[in-house]
VOMITI-994736 format. One record per residue: residue in one letter; x, y, z of N, C-alpha, C, O in turn. Coordinates in nm, 3 decimals, m for minus. Each point is the difference from the previous one (the first is absolute). Example, Ala and Ser with C-alpha at 12.3 -4.5 7.8 and 13.67 -1.06 7.14 Angstrom:
% residues 2
TORZA   residuo      n.c1      n.c2      n.c3     ca.c1     ca.c2     ca.c3      c.c1      c.c2      c.c3      o.c1      o.c2      o.c3
TORZA         A     1.319    m0.569     0.780    m0.089     0.119     0.000     0.090     0.120     0.000     0.104    m0.002     0.066
TORZA         S    m0.139     0.107    m0.138     0.082     0.119     0.006    m0.077     0.109     0.073     0.051     0.111     0.017
***
This chain:
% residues 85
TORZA   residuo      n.c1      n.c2      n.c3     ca.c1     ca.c2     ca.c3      c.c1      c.c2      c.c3      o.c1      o.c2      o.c3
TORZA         X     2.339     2.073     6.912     0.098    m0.071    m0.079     0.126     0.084    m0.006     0.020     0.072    m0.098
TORZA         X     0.061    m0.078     0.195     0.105     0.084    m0.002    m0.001     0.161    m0.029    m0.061     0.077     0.075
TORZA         X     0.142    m0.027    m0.204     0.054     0.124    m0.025    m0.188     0.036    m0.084    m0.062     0.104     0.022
TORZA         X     0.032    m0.170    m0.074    m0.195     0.018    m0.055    m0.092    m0.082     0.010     0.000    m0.123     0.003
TORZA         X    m0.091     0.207     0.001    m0.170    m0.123     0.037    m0.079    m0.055    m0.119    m0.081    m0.092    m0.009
TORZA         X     0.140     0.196    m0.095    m0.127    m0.075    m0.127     0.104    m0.121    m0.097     0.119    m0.014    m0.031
TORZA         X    m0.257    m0.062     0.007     0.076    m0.081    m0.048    m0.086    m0.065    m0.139    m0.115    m0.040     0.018
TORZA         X     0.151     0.036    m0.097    m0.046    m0.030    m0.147     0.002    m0.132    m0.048     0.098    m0.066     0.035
TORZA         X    m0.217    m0.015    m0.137     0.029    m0.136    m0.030     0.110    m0.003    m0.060     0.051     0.088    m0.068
TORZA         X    m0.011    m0.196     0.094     0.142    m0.038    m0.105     0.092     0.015     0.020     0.084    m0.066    m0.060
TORZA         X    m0.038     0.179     0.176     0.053     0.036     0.057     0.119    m0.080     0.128    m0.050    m0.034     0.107
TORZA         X     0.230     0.005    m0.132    m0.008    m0.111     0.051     0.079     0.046     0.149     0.079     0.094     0.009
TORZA         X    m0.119    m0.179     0.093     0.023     0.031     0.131     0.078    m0.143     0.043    m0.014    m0.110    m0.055
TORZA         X     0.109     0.147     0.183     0.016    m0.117     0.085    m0.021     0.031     0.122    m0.005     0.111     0.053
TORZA         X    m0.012    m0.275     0.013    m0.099    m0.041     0.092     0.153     0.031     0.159     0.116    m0.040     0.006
TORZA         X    m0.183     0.109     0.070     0.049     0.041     0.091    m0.009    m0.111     0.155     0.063     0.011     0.105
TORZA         X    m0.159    m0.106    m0.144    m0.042    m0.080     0.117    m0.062    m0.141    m0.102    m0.040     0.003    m0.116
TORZA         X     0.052    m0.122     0.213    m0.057    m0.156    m0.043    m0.121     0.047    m0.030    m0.061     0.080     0.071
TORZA         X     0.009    m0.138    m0.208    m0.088    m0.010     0.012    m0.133    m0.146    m0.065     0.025    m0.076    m0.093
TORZA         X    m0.074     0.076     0.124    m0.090    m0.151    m0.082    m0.079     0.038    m0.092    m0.070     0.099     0.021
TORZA         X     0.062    m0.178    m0.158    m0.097     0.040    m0.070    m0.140    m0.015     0.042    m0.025    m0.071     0.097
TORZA         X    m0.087     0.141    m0.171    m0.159    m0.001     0.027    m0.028    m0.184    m0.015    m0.038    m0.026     0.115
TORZA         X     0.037    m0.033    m0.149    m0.017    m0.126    m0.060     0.115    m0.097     0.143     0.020    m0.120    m0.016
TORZA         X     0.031     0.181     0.120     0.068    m0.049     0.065     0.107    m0.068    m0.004     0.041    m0.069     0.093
TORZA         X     0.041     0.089    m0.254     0.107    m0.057    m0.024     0.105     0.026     0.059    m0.004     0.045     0.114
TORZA         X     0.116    m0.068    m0.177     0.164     0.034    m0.004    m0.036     0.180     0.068    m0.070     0.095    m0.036
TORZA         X     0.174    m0.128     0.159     0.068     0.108     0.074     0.120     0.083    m0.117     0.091    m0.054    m0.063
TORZA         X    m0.124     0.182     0.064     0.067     0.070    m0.062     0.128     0.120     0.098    m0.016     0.080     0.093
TORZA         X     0.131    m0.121    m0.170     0.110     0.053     0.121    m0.041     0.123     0.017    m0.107     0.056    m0.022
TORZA         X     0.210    m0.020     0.065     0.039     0.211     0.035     0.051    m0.009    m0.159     0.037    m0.108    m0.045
TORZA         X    m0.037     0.210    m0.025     0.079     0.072    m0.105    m0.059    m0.065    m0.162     0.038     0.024    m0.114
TORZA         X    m0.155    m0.124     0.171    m0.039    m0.053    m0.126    m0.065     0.128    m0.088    m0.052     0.088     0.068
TORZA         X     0.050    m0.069    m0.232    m0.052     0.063    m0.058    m0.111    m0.022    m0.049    m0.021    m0.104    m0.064
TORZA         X    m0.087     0.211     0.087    m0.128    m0.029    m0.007    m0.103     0.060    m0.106    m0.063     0.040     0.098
TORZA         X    m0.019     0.008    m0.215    m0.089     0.063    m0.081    m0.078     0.055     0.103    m0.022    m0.081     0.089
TORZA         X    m0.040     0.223    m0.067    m0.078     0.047     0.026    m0.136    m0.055    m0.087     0.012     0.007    m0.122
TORZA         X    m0.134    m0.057     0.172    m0.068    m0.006    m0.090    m0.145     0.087     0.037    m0.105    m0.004    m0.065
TORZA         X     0.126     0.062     0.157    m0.135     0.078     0.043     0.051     0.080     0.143     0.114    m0.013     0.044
TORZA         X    m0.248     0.120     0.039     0.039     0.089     0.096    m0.095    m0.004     0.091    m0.047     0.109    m0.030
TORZA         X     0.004    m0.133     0.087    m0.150     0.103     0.074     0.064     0.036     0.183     0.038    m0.063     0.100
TORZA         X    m0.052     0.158    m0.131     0.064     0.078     0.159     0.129    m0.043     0.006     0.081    m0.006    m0.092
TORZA         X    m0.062    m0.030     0.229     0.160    m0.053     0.031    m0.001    m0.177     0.014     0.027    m0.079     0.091
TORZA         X    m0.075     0.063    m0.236    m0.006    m0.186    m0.035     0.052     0.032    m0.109    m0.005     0.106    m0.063
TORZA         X     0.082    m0.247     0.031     0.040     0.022    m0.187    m0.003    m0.166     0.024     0.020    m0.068     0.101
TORZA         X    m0.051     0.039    m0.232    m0.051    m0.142    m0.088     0.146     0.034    m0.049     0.049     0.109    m0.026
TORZA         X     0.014    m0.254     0.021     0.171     0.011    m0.061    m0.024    m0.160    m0.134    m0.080    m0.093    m0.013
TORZA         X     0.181     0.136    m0.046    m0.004    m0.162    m0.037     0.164    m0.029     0.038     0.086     0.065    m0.059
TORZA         X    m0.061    m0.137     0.132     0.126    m0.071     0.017     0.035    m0.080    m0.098    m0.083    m0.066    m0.061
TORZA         X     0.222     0.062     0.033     0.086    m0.056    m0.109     0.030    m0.110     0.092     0.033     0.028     0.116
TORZA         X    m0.041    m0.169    m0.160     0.050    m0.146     0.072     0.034    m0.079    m0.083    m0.067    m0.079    m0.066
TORZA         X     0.166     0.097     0.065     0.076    m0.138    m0.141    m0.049     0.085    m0.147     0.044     0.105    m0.048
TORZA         X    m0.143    m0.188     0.004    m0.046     0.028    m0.115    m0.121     0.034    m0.046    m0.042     0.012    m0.115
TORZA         X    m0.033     0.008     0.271    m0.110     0.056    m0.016    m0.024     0.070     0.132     0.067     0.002     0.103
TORZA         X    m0.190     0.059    m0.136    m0.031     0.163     0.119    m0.100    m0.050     0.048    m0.088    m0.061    m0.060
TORZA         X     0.099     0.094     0.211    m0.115    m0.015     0.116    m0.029     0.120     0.065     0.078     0.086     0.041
TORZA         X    m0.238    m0.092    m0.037    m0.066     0.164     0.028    m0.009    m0.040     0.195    m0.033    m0.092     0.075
TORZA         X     0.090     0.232    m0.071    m0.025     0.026     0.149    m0.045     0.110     0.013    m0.008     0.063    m0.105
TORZA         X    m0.044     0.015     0.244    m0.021     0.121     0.030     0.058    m0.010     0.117     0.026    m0.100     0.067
TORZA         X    m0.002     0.247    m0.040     0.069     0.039     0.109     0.009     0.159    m0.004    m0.050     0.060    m0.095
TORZA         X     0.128     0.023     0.219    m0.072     0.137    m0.021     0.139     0.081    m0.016     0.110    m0.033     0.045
TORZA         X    m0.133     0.111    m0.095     0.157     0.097    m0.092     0.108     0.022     0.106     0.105     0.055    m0.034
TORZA         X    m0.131    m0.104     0.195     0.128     0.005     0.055     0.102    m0.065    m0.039     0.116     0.042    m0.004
TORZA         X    m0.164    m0.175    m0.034     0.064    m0.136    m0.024     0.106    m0.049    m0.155     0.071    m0.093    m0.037
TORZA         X    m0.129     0.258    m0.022     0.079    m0.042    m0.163     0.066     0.142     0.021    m0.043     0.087     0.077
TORZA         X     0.161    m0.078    m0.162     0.086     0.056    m0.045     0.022     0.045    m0.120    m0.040    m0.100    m0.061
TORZA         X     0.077     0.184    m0.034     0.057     0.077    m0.085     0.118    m0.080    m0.096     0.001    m0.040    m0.116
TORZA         X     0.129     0.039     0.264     0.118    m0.045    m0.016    m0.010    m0.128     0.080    m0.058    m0.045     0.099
TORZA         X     0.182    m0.005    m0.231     0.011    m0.119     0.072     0.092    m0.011     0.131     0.114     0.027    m0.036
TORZA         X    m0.116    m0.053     0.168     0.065     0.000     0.159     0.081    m0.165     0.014    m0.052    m0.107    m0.033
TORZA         X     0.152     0.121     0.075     0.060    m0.123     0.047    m0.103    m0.049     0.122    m0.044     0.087     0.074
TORZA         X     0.022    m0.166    m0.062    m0.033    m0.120     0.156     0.128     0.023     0.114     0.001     0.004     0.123
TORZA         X     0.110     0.009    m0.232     0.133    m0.065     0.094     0.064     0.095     0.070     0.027     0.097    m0.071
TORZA         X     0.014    m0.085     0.202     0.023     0.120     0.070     0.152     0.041    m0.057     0.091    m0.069    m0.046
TORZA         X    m0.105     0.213     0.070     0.127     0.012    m0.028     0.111     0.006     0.072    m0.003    m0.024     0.121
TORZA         X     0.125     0.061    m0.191     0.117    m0.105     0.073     0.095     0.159     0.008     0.018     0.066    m0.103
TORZA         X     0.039    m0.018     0.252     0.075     0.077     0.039     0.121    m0.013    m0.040     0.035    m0.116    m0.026
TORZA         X     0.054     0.213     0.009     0.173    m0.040     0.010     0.047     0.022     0.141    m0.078     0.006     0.096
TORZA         X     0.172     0.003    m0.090     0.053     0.105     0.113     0.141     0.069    m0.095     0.082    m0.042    m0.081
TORZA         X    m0.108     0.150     0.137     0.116     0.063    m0.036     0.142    m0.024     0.000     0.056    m0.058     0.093
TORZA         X     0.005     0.103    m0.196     0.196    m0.115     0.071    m0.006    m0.126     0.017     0.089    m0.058     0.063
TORZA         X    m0.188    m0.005    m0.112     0.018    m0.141     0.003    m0.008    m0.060    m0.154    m0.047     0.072    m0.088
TORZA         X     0.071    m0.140     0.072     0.020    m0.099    m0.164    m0.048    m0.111     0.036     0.038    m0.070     0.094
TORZA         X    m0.136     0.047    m0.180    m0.021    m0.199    m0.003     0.067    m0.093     0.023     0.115     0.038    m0.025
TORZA         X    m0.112    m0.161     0.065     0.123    m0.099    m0.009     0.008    m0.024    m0.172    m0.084     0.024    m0.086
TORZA         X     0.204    m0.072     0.079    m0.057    m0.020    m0.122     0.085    m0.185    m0.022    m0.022    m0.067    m0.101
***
């Protein structure tokens, strides 16, 4: 899981990759915020936040994050140049 590996209940992470809940619901984006709710090895039980209620997934600590990460690539300047405006 990035910059650390342990990870604690309650603890809140975002989701680095799509993922589906256990119950096969609603696809959950990149950057959604998730509850740690359990650990065993390199699996974690999450509960995903969806509207107004949370859907449990698992998936393995590559896939969650710390910080929250844009999806959206980022955007270069060039030097000596100005926007249109």
């Amino acid at each position: 899981m990035g910059e650390e590996t342990d990870t604690s209940p309650g603890e809140v992470v975002y989701l680095l990759a799509e993922l589906r809940s256990d119950a096969r619901g609603p696809v959950h984006e990149i950057g959604s915020r998730a509850r740690v709710l359990g650990s065993d090895g390199d699996r974690l039980t999450l509960a995903v936040v969806h509207g107004t209620e949370e859907d449990v997934v698992t998936c393995t600590k590559a896939l969650v994050s710390r910080r929250r990460r844009s999806p959206a690539p980022r955007r270069f300047g060039f030097r000596g140049i100005s926007p249109a405006s």
